[in-house]
C-alpha positions in Angstrom: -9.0 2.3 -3.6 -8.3 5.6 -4.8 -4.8 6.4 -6.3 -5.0 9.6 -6.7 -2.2 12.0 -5.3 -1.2 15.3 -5.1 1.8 15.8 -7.4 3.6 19.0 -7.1 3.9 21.1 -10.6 7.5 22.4 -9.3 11.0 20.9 -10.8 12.0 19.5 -7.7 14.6 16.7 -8.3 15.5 13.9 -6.1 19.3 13.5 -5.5 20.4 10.4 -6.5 23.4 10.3 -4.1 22.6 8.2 -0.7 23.2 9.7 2.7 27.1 8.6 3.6 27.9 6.6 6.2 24.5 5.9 7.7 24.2 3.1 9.9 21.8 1.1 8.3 23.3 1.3 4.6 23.1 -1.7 2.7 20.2 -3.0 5.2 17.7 -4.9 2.8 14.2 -3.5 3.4 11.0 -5.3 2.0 7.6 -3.5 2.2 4.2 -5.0 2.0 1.4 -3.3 1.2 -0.3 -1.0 -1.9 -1.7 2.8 -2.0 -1.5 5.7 -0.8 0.2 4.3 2.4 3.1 2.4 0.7 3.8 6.0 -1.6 4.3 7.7 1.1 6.9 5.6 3.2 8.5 4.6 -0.3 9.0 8.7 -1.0 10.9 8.5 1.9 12.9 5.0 2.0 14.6 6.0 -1.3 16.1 9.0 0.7 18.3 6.2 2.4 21.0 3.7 1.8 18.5 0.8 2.1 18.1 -2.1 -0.7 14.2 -1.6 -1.4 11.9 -4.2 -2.4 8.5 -3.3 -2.7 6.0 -6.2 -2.6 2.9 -4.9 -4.1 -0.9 -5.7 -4.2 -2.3 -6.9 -7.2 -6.1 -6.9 -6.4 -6.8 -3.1 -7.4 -10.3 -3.7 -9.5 -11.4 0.0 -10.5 -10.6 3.0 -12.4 -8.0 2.6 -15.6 -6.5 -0.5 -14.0 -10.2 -2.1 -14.4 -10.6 -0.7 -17.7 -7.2 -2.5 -18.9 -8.1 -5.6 -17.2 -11.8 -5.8 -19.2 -10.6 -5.1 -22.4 -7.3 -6.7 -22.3 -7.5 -10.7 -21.8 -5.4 -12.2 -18.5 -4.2 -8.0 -17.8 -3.5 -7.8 -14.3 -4.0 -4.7 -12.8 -1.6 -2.0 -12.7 -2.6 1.4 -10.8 -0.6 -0.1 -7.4 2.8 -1.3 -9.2 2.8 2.1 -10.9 2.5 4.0 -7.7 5.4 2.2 -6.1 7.1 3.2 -9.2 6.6 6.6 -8.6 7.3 6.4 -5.5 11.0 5.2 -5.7 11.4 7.4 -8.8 15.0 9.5 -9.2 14.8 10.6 -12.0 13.1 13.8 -11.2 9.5 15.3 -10.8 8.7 15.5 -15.0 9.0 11.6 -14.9 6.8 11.3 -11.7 4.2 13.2 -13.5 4.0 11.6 -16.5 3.7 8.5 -14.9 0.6 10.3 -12.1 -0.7 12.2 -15.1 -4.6 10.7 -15.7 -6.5 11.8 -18.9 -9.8 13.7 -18.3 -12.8 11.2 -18.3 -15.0 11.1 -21.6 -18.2 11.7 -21.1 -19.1 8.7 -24.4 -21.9 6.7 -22.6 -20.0 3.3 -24.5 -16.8 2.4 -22.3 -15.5 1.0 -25.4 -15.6 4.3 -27.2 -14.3 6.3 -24.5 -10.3 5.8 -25.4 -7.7 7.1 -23.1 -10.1 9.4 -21.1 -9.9 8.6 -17.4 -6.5 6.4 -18.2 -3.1 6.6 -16.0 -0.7 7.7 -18.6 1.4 5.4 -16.3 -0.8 2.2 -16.4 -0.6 2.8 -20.5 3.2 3.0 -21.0 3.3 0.0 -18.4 0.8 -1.9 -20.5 3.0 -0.9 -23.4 6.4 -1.9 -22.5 4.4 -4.9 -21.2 3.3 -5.7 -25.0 6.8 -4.9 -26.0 8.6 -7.8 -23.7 5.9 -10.0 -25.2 3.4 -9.8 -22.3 6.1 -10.2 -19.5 5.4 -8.1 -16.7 8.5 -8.2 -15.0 10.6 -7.7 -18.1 8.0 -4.8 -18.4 8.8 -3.5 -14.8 12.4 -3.4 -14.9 12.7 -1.2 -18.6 9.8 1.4 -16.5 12.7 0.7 -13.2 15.5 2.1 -15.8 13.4 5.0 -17.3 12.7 6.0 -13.8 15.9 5.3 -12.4 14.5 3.6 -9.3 15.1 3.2 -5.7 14.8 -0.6 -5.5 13.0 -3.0 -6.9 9.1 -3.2 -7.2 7.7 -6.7 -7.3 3.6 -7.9 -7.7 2.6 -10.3 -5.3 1.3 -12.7 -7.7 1.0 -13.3 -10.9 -2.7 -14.6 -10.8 -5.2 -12.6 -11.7 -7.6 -12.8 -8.1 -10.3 -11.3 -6.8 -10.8 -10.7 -2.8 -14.3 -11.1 -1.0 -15.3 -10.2 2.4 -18.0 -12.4 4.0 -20.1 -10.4 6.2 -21.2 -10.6 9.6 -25.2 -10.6 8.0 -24.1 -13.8 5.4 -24.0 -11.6 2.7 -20.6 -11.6 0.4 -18.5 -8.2 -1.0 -16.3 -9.1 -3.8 -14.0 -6.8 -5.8 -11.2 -4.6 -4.2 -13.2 -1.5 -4.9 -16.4 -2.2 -3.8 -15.1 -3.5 -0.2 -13.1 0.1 -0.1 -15.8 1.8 -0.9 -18.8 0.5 1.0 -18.2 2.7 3.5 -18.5 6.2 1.4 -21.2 5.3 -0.2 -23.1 4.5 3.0 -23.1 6.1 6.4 -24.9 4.0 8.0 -24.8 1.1 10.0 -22.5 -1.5 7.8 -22.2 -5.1 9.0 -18.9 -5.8 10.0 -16.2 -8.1 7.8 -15.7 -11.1 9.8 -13.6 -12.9 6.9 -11.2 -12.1 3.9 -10.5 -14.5 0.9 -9.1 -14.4 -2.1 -10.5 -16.2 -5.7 -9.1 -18.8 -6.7 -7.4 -19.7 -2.8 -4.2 -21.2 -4.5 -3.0 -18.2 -6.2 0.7 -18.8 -6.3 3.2 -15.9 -5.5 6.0 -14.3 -7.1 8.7 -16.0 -7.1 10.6 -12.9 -7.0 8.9 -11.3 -3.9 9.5 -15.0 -2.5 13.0 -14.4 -2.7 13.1 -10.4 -1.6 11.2 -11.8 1.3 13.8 -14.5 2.3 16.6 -11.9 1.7 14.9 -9.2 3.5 16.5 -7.6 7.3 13.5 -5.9 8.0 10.3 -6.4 6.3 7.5 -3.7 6.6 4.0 -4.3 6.8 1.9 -1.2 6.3 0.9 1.7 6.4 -2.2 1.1 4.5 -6.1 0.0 4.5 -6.1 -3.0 6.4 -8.4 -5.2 4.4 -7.7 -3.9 0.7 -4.1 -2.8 1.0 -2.5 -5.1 3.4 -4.2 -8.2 4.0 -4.5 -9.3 0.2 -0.8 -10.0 0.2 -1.3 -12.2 3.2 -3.4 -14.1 1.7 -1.3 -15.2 -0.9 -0.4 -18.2 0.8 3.6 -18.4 0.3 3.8 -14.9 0.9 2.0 -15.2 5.0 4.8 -18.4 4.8 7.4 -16.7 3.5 7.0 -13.8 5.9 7.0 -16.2 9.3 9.8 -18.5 8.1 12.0 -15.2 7.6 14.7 -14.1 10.0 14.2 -10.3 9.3 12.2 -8.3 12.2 8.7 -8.1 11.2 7.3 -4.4 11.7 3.3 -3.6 11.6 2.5 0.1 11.0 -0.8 0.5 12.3 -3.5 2.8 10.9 -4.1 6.5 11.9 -7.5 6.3 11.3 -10.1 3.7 11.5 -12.4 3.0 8.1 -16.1 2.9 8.2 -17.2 0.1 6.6 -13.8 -2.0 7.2 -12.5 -0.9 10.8 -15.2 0.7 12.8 -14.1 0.5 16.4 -10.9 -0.9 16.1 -8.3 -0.3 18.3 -4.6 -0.4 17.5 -4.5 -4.2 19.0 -8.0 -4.7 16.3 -5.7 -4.3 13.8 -2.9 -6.3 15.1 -4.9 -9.5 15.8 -6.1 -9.7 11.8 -3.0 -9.5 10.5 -1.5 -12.1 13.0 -4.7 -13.8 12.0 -3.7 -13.9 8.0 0.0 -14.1 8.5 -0.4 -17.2 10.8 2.0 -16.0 13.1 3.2 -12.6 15.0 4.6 -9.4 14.3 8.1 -8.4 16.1 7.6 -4.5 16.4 4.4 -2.2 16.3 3.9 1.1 15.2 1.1 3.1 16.7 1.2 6.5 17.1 -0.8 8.8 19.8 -0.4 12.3 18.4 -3.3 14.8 18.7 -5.3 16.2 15.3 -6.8 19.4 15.1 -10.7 20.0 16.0 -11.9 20.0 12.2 -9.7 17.9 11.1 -11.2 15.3 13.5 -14.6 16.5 12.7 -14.3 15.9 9.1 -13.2 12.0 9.9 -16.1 12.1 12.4 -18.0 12.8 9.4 -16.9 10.0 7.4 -17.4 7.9 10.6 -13.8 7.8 11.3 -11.9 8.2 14.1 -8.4 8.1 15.6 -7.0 4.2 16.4 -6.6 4.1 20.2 -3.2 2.8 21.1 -4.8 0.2 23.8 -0.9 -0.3 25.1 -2.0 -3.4 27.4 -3.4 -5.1 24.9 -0.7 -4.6 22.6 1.9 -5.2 24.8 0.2 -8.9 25.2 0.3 -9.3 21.5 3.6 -8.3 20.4 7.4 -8.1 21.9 7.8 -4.8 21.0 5.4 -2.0 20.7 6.0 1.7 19.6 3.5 4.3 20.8 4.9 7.6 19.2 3.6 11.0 18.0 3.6 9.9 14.4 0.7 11.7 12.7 1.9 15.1 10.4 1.6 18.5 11.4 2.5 21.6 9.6 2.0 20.1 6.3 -0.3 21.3 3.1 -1.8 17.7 3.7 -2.3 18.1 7.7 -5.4 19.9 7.2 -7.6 17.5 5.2 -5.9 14.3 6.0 -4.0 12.6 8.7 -0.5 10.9 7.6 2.2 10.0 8.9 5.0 11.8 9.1 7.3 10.3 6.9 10.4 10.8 9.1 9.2 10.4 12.4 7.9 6.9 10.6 10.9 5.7 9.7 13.5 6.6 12.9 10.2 4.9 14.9 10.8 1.8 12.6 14.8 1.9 12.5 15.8 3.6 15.9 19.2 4.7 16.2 20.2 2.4 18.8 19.2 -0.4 16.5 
């Protein structure tokens, strides 16, 4: 999955102040998920009062979080933890792009000879506060929490280092976080479907600190993100999908804009729904779907990639969960709104905390 984002060049700090008297101040908030999708509700959860915990993927298996993992012995990887980071960062944009920066790749045919080209400056000074605390990563994640003056808290789901497979409709088998996210770009074709996630080994044991933010939690938030490398990896950390249904927070699913080829061709919004009620054993409380309109090339340059809008199927949904959400979600007028779809990040959040909550 790539974590590559935009990071603007101007000054622009975040104020640390919360929003006074805001009704849900204090309300503790746990997220699920990893990429792009988490950064962008995270950017925009730190603007509130909430207590943030940010439950975070650990199954990332490319680029410099691959690299660290090879050459470092038992390194679990870091590119998804970072950007979580950043996301909930006060302390101003310099700090945020340190932490984005990546090196330019070497062109050394020998990976081992190729030293910090194509690295996260972030994944290195979290690798090197990590061998500072004596290899503990959570000792190493609150020292980057205090240089960054964080948001919340940002937690890994596990502490075992895993690897998730996809089983095919064909037989065949897909394992490694990349490959499974990038089947699909690498071939437009026909793709046989996923009919199964798992992780390696099955028994991988959470955190017991996102455990804990999960039994806390008054709302927890599953999504935005890719469905099977962003979302459902946490569920399959068993206590986690436990965890989750033996809470008394609402449970909120925010559905895809888009489908994926190669994960989620076809899918409609109550697709999605059924696989993660599938993994987490259990249902959601609320749904967020949205049914905004996207511009004729933007569409034909997802058409292109094989992708297409998710249908809101209200019927469906309405069958599957207690309460579903069908809003114009999707941004417009945005830098971004005329290569990608996203969500807007404030329409996203009054759909997941209305005022009359």
């Amino acid at each position: 999955m790539s974590d590559e984002l935009e990071v603007s060049h101007r000054r622009r700090v975040v104020p640390a102040q919360n929003r006074s008297g805001d009704q849900f101040a204090g309300r503790r908030v746990v997220t699920i998920g990893g990429g792009t999708g988490t950064f962008a509700l995270l950017s925009h959860l730190k603007k509130y009062p909430f207590k943030i915990s940010a439950i975070v993927s650990m199954s990332d298996s490319g680029g410099s979080s691959r690299r660290l993992m090879d050459e470092y012995r038992r390194q679990l990887p870091l590119g998804d933890l970072r950007m979580s980071l950043v996301a909930l960062a006060r302390n101003g944009a310099l700090w945020r792009e340190i932490f984005m920066h990546r090196f330019e790749p070497s062109d050394h045919p020998e990976p081992k000879d190729r030293g910090v080209g194509g690295h996260s400056l972030g994944n290195l000074i979290i690798k090197g506060l990590q061998d500072i605390n004596n290899g503990d990563l959570f000792l190493a994640l609150e020292d980057v929490q205090e240089l960054l003056n964080i948001a919340g808290n940002v937690i890994p789901v596990t502490l075992t280092s895993t690897v998730i497979c996809a089983d095919l409709e064909d037989g065949s088998t897909i394992c490694g976080e990349t490959d499974i996210d990038t089947r699909g770009e690498k071939n437009l074709g026909e793709l046989s479907p996923v009919v199964h996630l798992r992780m390696e080994p099955a028994d991988a044991s959470a955190s017991a600190q996102a455990v804990r933010a999960i039994r806390r939690a008054d709302t927890i938030i599953i999504g935005p993100g890719d469905l099977f490398t962003s979302l459902l990896p946490n569920l399959l950390v068993r206590d986690i999908a436990r965890a989750v249904l033996e809470s008394e927070a609402e449970k909120v699913y925010v559905c895809n804009l888009m489908t994926k080829h190669g994960e989620t061709d076809g899918y409609k919004a109550s697709d999605f729904v059924r696989q993660i009620h599938h993994y987490l054993g259990g249902r959601v409380d609320r749904v967020i779907v949205n049914d905004g309109s996207y511009p004729r090339d933007l569409l034909q340059q997802y058409a292109e990639q094989r992708s297409e809008p998710v249908v809101a199927d209200r019927a469906s949904l309405n069958r599957l969960v207690p309460n579903v959400v069908v809003e114009h979600l999707n941004m417009e007028g945005d830098s971004h709104a005329d290569s990608l779809a996203r969500h807007d990040p404030e329409r996203l959040v009054r759909a997941i905390f209305p005022a009359d909550d």
